[in-house]
C-alpha positions, 0 to 999 in steps of 0.5 A: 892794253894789247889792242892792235897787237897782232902776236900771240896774246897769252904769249905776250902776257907770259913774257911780260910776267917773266920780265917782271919776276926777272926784275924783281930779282935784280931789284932785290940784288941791287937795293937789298943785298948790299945792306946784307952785305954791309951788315955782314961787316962791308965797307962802301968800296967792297959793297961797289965791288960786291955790286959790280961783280954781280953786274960782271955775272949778269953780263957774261950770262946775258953774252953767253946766252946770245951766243947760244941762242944763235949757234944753237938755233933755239931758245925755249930749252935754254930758258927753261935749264937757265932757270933750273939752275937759277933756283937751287943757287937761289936757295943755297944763299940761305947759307950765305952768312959771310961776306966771301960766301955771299959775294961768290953765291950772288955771282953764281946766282946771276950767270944763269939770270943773265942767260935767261934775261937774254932768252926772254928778250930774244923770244919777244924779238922774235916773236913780235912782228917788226911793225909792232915791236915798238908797242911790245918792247913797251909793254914788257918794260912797263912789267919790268917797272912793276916788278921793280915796284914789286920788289921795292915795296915788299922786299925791305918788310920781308928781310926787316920782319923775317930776315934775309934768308927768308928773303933768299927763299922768296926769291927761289920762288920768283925763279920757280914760278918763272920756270913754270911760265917759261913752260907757256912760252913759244920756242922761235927757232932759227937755223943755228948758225955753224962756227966758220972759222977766219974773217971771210965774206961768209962769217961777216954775213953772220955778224950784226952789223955796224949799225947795232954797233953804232946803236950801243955807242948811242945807248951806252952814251945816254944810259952813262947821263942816266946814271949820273942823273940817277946818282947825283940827285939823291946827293944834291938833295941831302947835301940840301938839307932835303931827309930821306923821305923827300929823296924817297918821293923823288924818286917814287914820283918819276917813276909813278909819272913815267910808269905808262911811258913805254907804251906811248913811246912804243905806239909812237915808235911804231907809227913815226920812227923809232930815231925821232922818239928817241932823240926826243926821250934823250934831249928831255933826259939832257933837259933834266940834268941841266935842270939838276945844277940849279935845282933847290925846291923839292918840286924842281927835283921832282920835275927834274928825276921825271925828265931823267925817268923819260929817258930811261923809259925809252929803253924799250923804243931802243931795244925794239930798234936793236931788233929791227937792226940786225938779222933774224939769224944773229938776233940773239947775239944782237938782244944780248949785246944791247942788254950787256951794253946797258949791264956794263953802262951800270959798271962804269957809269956808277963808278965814274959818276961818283968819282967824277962828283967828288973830283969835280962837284956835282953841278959840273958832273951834272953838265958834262952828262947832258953834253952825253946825249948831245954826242948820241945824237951825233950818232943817231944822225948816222943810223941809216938803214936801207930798208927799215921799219922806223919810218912813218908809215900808213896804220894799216901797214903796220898792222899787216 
């Protein structure tokens, strides 16, 4: 599995196990706590924003700790305090036993998360090698997945057998554990950038460059079709007639299909460019959604949530790309805006999305997000680095 991979393998595979434990995490905010929070008397608009203020956390954690990484220099102790702090705040839910109180803790609980979602991806930027950046980014999306799976299967027996707080615990202990594998991790360091005050010639070498900032607009763009996709074919399948058990397979089919995805588009990326696998991943997503309008068969919605599942998969080839973009020294700025664009993506795109479904119809909504990848590969088009790790290049090369 890590053949060819010149890194650290011990410290590959403890990255990997944290992006998994960390997945499993916002799995369980995301799917699970908002039946908590309807059981504690939410109604559909509060549990958005109850969602959506958890989204809010996690960004300005995953900002935050960008900020810091680059300031400071270092990365490992802002890790290891992030978890820290994540445990006892995870324990402290037990207590939430009303919708205020478990609105405010599962804010709480997710700044630290995003400082440290922010300092695992910053440490795997940094340590992989550019010609391998690819595969590596594939690999810890692969465990995030897992992790999803984790969480999916066990969470809901848990808080069904058990309850909720009990759930609370287990998740304090998935933040333990991933303290104590946090420990393993290397600690890259940078000189920390000092604060130059102004807009002069010295502060802008310290920024990321327009050419991060056009590759959020493309990710922004294609994680917003994502999310319609994602969305709209649960809806098109009830409205169908189709029971909870066949929207269920859907699902769990596009994500078993996919589930090695990452690493192939990780190996390909690294050996023919990181802009021609992603135009590829994206029109197959803009494919699927086209396929959603006319799809009636239980079949067509597997092929079609498999095709949307290809786009989202490639999430690691455009992380390895953001990290090739931008310059050692604002890594950790650069890491944390393409995660934060992702987080806000999840924001806009499930509050959009619905609003556009119900205004307009699904078949319509479905047709304006494959218009989505078309305006990303506009931008693509523009991605031009001078010198840049993304072309094709010889095997020994990459490997060097």
């Amino acid at each position: 599995m890590f053949s060819g991979i010149t890194m650290n393998k011990r410290h590959l595979l403890v990255l990997c196990l944290c992006g998994g434990l960390i997945s499993v995490q916002g799995t369980t905010t995301v799917k699970l706590l908002p039946v908590y929070a309807v059981r504690l008397g939410a109604d559909p608009a509060v549990t958005g924003l109850f969602v959506a203020f958890a989204f809010l956390t996690v960004t300005l954690g995953n900002i935050t700790g960008g900020w810091l990484s680059d300031r400071l220099g270092i990365r490992k102790p802002i890790l290891l305090i992030s978890c820290a702090a994540w445990i006892p705040i995870a324990l402290s839910m037990t207590q939430a036993t009303d919708l205020p109180r478990l609105i405010l803790l599962t804010g709480l609980l997710w700044f630290p998360g995003g400082v440290a979602l922010a300092m695992v991806n910053i440490i795997t930027a940094l340590s992989a090698g550019e010609g391998e950046r690819g595969k590596v980014f594939g690999l810890t999306t692969v465990a995030a997945a897992i992790g999803g799976l984790v969480a999916g299967a066990a969470g809901g027996p848990v808080a069904q057998r058990w309850g909720f707080p009990t759930l609370f615990v287990v998740m304090a202990a998935d933040t333990a554990l991933l303290l104590v594998l946090a420990t393993l991790l290397p600690d890259p360091r940078t000189a920390p950038q000092p604060h130059v005050p102004g807009a002069g010639p010295a502060r802008r070498q310290l920024g990321v460059g327009h050419l991060l900032w056009l590759l959020l607009a493309v990710h922004l763009l294609v994680r917003l079709a994502n999310l319609i996709g994602g969305l709209g074919s649960p809806l098109a399948m009830t409205g169908l007639g189709f029971d909870a058990a066949a929207v269920s397979s859907a699902i769990a089919v596009g994500a078993a299909v996919t589930l090695p995805l990452p690493l192939v588009l990780g190996w390909l990326s690294d050996r023919f460019g990181r802009k021609r696998c992603l135009v590829v991943c994206y029109a197959t997503g803009a494919v699927g959604l086209l396929l959603l309008m006319q799809a009636l068969s239980l079949w067509q919605f597997w092929l079609a949530t498999s095709l949307l599942t290809v786009a989202e998969r490639s999430s690691g080839v455009a992380k390895a790309y953001a990290a090739d973009l931008v310059p050692r020294q604002a890594i950790g700025r650069g890491m944390s805006l393409f995660e934060s664009t992702s987080l806000f993506a999840g924001i806009l795109g499930l509050s959009g999305a619905g609003y556009m479904m119900q205004t307009l119809g699904l078949a319509p909504t479905f047709l304006l997000g494959a218009c989505l990848p078309l305006l990303a590969f506009g931008l693509l088009l523009r991605l031009r680095p001078s010198v840049s790790v993304l072309e094709p290049r010889p095997a020994a090369q990459a490997s060097a």
